[in-house]
C-alpha positions as CSV (number, residue, x, y, z in Angstrom):
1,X,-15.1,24.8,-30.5
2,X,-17.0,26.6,-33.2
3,X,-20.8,26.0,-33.9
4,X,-22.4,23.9,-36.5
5,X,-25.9,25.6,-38.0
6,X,-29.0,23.5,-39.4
7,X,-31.8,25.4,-40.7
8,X,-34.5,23.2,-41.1
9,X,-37.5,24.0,-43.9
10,X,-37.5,27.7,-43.0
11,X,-40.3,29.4,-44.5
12,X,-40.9,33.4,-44.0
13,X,-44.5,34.7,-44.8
14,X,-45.3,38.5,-44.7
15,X,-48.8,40.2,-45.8
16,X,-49.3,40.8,-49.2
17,X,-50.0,43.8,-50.9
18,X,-53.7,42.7,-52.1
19,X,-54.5,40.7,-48.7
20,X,-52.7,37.5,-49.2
21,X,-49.3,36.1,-48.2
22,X,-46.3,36.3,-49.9
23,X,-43.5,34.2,-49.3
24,X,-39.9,36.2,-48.7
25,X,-38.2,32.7,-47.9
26,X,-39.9,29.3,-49.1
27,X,-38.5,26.0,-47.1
28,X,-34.9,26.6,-47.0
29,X,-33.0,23.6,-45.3
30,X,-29.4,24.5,-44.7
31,X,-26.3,23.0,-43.0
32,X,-23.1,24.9,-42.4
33,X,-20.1,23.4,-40.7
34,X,-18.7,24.7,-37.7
35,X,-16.1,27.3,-38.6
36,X,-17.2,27.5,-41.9
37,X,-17.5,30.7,-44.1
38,X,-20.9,30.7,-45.9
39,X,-22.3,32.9,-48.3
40,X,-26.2,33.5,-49.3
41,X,-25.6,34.7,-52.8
42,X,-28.2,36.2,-55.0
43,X,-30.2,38.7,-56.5
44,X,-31.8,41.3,-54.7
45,X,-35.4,40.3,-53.2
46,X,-34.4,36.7,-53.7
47,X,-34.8,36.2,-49.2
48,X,-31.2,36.3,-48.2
49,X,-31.5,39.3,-46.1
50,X,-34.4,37.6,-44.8
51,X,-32.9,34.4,-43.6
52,X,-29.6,36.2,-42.2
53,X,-32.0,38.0,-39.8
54,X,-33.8,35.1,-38.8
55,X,-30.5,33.2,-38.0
56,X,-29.7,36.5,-36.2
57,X,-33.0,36.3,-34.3
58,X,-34.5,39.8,-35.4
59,X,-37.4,38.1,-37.2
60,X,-39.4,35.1,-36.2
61,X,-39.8,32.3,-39.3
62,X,-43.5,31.5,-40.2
63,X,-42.4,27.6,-40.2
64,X,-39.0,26.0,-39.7
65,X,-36.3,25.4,-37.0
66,X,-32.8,27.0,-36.6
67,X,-30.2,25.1,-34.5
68,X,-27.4,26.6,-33.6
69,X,-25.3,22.8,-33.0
70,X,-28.1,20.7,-31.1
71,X,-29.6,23.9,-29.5
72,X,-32.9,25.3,-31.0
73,X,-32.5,28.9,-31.1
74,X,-35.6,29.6,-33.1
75,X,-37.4,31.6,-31.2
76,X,-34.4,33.0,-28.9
77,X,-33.8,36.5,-28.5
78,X,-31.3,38.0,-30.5
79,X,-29.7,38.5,-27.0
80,X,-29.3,35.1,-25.9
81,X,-28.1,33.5,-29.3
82,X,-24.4,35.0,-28.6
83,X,-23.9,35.9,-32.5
84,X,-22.0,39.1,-33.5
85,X,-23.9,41.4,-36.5
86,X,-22.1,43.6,-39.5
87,X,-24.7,45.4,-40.9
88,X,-24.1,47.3,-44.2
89,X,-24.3,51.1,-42.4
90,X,-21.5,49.7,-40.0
91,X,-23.7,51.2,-37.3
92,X,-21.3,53.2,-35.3
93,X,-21.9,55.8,-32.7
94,X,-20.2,59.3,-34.1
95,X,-19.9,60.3,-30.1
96,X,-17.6,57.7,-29.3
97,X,-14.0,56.8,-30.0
98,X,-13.1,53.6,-31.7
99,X,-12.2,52.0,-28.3
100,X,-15.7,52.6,-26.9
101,X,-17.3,51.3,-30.1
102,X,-16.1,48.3,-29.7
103,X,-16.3,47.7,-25.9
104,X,-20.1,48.9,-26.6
105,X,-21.2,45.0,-26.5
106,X,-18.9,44.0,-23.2
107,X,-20.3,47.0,-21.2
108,X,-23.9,45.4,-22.0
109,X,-22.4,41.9,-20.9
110,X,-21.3,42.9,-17.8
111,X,-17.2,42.3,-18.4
112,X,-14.6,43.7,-15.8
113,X,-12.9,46.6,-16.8
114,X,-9.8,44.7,-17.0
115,X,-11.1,42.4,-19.2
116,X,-12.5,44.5,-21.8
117,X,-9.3,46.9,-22.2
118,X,-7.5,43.6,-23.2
119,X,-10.5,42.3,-25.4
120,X,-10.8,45.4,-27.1
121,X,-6.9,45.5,-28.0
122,X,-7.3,42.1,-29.5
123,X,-10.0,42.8,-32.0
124,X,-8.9,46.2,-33.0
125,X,-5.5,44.4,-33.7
126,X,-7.4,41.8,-35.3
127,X,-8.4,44.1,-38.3
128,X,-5.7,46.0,-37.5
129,X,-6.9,49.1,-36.1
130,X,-5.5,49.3,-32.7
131,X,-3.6,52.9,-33.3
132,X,-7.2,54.4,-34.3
133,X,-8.6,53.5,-31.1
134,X,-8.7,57.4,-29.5
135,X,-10.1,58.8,-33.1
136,X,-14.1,59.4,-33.3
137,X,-15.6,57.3,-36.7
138,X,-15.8,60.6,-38.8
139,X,-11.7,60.9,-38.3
140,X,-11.8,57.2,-40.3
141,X,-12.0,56.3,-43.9
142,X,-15.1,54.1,-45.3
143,X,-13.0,50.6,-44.8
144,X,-11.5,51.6,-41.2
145,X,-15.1,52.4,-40.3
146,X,-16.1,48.8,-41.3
147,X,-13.0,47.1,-39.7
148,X,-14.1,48.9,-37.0
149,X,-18.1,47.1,-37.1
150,X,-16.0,43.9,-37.6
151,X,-13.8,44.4,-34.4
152,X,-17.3,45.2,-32.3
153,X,-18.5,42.0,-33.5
154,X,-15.3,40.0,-32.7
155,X,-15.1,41.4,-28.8
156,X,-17.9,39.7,-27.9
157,X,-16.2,36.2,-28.9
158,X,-19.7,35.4,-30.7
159,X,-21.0,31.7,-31.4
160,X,-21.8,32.8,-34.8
161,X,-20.7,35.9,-36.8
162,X,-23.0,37.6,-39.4
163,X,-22.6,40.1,-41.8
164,X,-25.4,42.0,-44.6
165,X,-23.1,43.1,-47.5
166,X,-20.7,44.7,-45.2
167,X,-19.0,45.6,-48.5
168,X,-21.3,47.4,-50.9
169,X,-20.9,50.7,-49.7
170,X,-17.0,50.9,-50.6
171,X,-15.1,51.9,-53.7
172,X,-14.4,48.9,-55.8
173,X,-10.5,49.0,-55.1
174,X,-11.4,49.0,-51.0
175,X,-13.7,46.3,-51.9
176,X,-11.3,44.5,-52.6
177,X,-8.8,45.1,-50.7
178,X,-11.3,44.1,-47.8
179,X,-12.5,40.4,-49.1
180,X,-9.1,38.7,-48.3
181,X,-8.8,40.6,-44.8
182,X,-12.3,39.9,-43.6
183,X,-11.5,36.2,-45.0
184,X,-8.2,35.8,-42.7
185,X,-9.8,37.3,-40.0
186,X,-12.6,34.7,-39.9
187,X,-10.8,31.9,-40.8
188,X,-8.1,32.9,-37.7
189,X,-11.1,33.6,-35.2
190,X,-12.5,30.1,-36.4
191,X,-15.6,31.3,-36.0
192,X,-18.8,30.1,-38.0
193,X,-19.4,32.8,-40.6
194,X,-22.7,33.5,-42.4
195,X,-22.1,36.3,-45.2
196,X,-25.2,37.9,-47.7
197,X,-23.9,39.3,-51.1
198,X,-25.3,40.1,-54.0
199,X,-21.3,40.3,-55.4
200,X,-20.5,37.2,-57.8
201,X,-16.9,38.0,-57.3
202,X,-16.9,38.5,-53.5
203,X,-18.6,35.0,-53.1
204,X,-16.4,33.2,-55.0
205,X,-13.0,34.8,-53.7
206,X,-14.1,34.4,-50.3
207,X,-16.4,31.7,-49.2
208,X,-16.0,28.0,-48.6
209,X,-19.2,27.4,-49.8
210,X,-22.1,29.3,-51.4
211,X,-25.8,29.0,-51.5
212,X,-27.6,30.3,-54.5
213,X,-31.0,32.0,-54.0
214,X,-33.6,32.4,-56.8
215,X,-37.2,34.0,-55.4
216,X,-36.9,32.2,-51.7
217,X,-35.5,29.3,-52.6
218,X,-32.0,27.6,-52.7
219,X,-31.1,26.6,-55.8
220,X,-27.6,25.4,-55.9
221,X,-25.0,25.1,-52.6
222,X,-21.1,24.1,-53.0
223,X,-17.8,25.3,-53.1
224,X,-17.0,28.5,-55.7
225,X,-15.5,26.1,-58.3
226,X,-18.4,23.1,-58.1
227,X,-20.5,26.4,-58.7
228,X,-19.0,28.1,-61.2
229,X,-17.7,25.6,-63.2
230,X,-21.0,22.4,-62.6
231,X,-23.8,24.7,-62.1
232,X,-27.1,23.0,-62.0
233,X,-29.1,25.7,-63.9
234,X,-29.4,28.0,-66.2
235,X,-30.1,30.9,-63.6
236,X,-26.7,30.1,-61.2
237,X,-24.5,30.1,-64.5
238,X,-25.5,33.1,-65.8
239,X,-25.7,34.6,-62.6
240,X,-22.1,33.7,-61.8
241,X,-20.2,35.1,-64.9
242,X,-21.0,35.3,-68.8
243,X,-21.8,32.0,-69.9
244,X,-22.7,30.6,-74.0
245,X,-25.7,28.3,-74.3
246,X,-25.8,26.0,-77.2
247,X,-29.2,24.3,-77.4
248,X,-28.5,20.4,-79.2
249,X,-29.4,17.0,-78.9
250,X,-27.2,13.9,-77.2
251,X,-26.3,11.9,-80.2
252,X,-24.2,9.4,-78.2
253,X,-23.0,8.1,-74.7
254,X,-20.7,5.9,-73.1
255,X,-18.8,5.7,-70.2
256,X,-18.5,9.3,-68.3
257,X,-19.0,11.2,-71.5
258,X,-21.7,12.0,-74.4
259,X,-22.0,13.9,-77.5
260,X,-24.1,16.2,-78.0
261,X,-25.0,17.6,-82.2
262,X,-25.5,21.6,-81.9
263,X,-26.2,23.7,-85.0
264,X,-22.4,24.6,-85.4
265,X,-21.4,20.9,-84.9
266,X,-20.5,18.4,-82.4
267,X,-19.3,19.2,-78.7
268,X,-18.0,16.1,-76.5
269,X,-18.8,16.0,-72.5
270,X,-18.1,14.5,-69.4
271,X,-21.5,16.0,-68.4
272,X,-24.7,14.4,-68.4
273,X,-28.6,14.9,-68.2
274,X,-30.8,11.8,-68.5
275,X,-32.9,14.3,-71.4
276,X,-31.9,13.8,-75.2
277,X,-33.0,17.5,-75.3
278,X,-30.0,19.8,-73.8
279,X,-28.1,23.1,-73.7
280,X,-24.6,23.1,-73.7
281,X,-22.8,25.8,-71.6
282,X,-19.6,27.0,-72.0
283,X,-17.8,29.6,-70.0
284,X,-15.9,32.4,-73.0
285,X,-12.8,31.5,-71.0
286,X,-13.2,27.8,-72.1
287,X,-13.4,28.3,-75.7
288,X,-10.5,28.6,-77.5
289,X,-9.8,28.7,-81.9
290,X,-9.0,25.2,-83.2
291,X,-8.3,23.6,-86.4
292,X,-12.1,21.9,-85.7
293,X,-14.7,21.9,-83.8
294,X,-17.9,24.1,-83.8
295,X,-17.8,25.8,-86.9
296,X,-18.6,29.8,-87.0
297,X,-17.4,33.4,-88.5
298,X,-16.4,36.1,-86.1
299,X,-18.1,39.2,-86.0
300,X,-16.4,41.2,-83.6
301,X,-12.9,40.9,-82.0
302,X,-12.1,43.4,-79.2
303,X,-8.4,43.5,-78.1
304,X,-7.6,44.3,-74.2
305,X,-4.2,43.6,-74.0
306,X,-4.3,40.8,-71.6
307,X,-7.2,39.4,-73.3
308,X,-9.2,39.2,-76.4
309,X,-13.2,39.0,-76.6
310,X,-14.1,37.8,-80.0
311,X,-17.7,36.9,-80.4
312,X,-18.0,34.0,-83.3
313,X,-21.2,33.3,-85.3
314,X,-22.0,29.6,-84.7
315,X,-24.9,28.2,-86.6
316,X,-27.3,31.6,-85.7
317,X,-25.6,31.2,-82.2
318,X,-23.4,34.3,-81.0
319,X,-20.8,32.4,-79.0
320,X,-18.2,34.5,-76.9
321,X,-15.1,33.8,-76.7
322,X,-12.2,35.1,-73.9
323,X,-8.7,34.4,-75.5
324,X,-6.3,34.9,-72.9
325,X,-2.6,37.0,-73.8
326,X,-3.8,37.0,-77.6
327,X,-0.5,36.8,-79.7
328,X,-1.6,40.2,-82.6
329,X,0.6,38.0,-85.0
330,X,-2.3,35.5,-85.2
331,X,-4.8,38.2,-85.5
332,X,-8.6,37.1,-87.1
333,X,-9.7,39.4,-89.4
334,X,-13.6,40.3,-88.6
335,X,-15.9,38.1,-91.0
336,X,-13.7,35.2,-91.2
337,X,-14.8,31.8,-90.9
338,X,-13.2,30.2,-87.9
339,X,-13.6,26.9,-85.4
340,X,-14.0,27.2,-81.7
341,X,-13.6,24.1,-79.4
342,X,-13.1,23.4,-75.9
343,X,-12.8,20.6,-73.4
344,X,-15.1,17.9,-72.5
345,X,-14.5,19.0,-68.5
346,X,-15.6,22.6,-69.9
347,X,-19.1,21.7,-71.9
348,X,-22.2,21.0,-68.7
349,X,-25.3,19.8,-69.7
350,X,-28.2,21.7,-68.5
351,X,-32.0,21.3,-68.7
352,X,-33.5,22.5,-72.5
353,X,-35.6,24.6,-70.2
């Protein structure tokens, strides 16, 4: 049965450069599902390193708990908390062969020798390693290294499984290559999975759910889409993808759905904000050129073949706009007046901040 995690009003302190305290992670309170894979997403110094290493147990928290199901672990050593660790450096010993990397963790733990041959073939054939297992780590490529880290993390059969951008120090093609393996190969363990990224893209391709950190703080948690597509702020928009912002005023509401004036025209919503004073955004991908709507001339149009970025003048406003397998036949000319509009699901209403 996998474990269920509760971080309860976490707060991390460390001295201050001038004598005071400053505050790395401010009253986080967290729940993750047993068997769930959960990212901490967010820029860097925003505490997500921080709170993986206090789940991990290499750093005590200033105020808080950390439950690992009913069990406080808080102050447990990292020893007795049974969770497996991918750091970023993958951490390997250049002495030993694959095979004794990974058994590295069993020898510590006391398993028979008979037990830890067959453990060890498991994991490496987990990630799919298990005909490296006589080569050193300098005989292995940058993502067999880190399958490698992942398999000594597995062996152990850990309560929870960690990882600190085990990604970021891979080419972008074996980056990618890696976020749907490391995925199956949690999701088949079942083990509870706590990821740190500061990728957008790895987040959302990969996790169940996501918590967004802003200076020590979680802003937004949910599942890729609710995040991408409701986001609750400013900051997580733009922080997940390109994003316009139209500043207007809600000149009408009924049921499920407002209007909201802008300075290029009207935009309907089946967002909401109980403020009069708004910003509309829209993802480029959401806009597309209608016969009406927000009215605007295009000042630049870049053709990519599978897409088009145009970026269209709307009332002092430069709105971008992603046109998907653009037909040339229907090409704008650059200085044109033109109307972009998109779909009330597509507008959210965020704070005139």
């Amino acid at each position: 049965m996998a474990t269920s995690i509760s971080i309860k009003g976490i707060v991390k302190e460390f001295p201050g450069s001038l004598g005071g305290r400053s505050r790395a992670v401010d009253g986080i309170s967290l729940d993750i599902a047993p068997g769930e894979l959960f990212f901490l997403l967010g820029p860097s110094g925003c505490g997500k390193t921080t709170l993986l290493r206090m789940i991990a147990g290499f750093i005590d928290p200033t105020e808080g708990q950390i439950l690992f199901d009913a069990r406080d672990v808080t102050y447990t050593p990292p020893n007795k908390r049974n969770t497996g660790m991918v750091f970023q450096s993958y951490a390997l010993w250049p002495h030993m062969t694959v095979e004794a990397n990974v058994a590295f963790g069993l020898g510590l733990r006391k398993v028979s020798t008979a037990q830890t041959k067959q453990r060890v073939f498991e994991a490496l054939r987990a990630v799919r390693m298990e005909e490296y297992a006589a080569r050193k780590p300098n005989q292995l490529s940058g993502g067999q290294q880190q399958r490698v880290a992942l398999a000594r993390a597995l062996v152990i059969r850990p309560d929870v499984l960690l990882l600190d951008e085990p990604l970021s120090n891979l080419d972008a093609k074996l980056r990618l290559e890696l976020r749907s393996e490391i995925r199956r190969i949690c999701k088949t363990a079942g083990i509870t999975t706590v990821y740190v990224t500061h990728d957008q893209k790895e987040a959302l391709s990969m996790a169940d759910r996501v918590a967004i950190l802003e200076a020590g703080r979680v802003i937004q948690v949910g599942a890729p889409e609710e995040l991408y597509r409701r986001p609750s702020t400013r900051f997580v928009a733009e922080f997940l993808g390109e994003a316009n912002f139209l500043p207007g005023i809600v000149v009408g509401r009924s049921a499920g759905s407002a209007e909201v004036k802008t300075a290029g025209g009207t935009l309907h919503t089946t967002s909401d904000k109980n403020s009069d004073q708004v910003v509309c955004m829209v993802r480029p991908e959401a806009f597309r050129f209608a016969a009406s709507g927000l009215a605007g001339r295009l000042v630049e149009s870049v053709y990519l073949g599978e897409a088009a970025q145009h970026q269209v003048d709307v009332g002092g406003t430069l709105v971008k706009v992603l046109e998907l397998n653009p037909d040339p036949r229907q090409r704008r000319a650059v200085g044109s007046e033109v109307s972009v509009d998109s779909s009330p699901d597509d507008v959210v209403l965020l704070a005139n901040e």
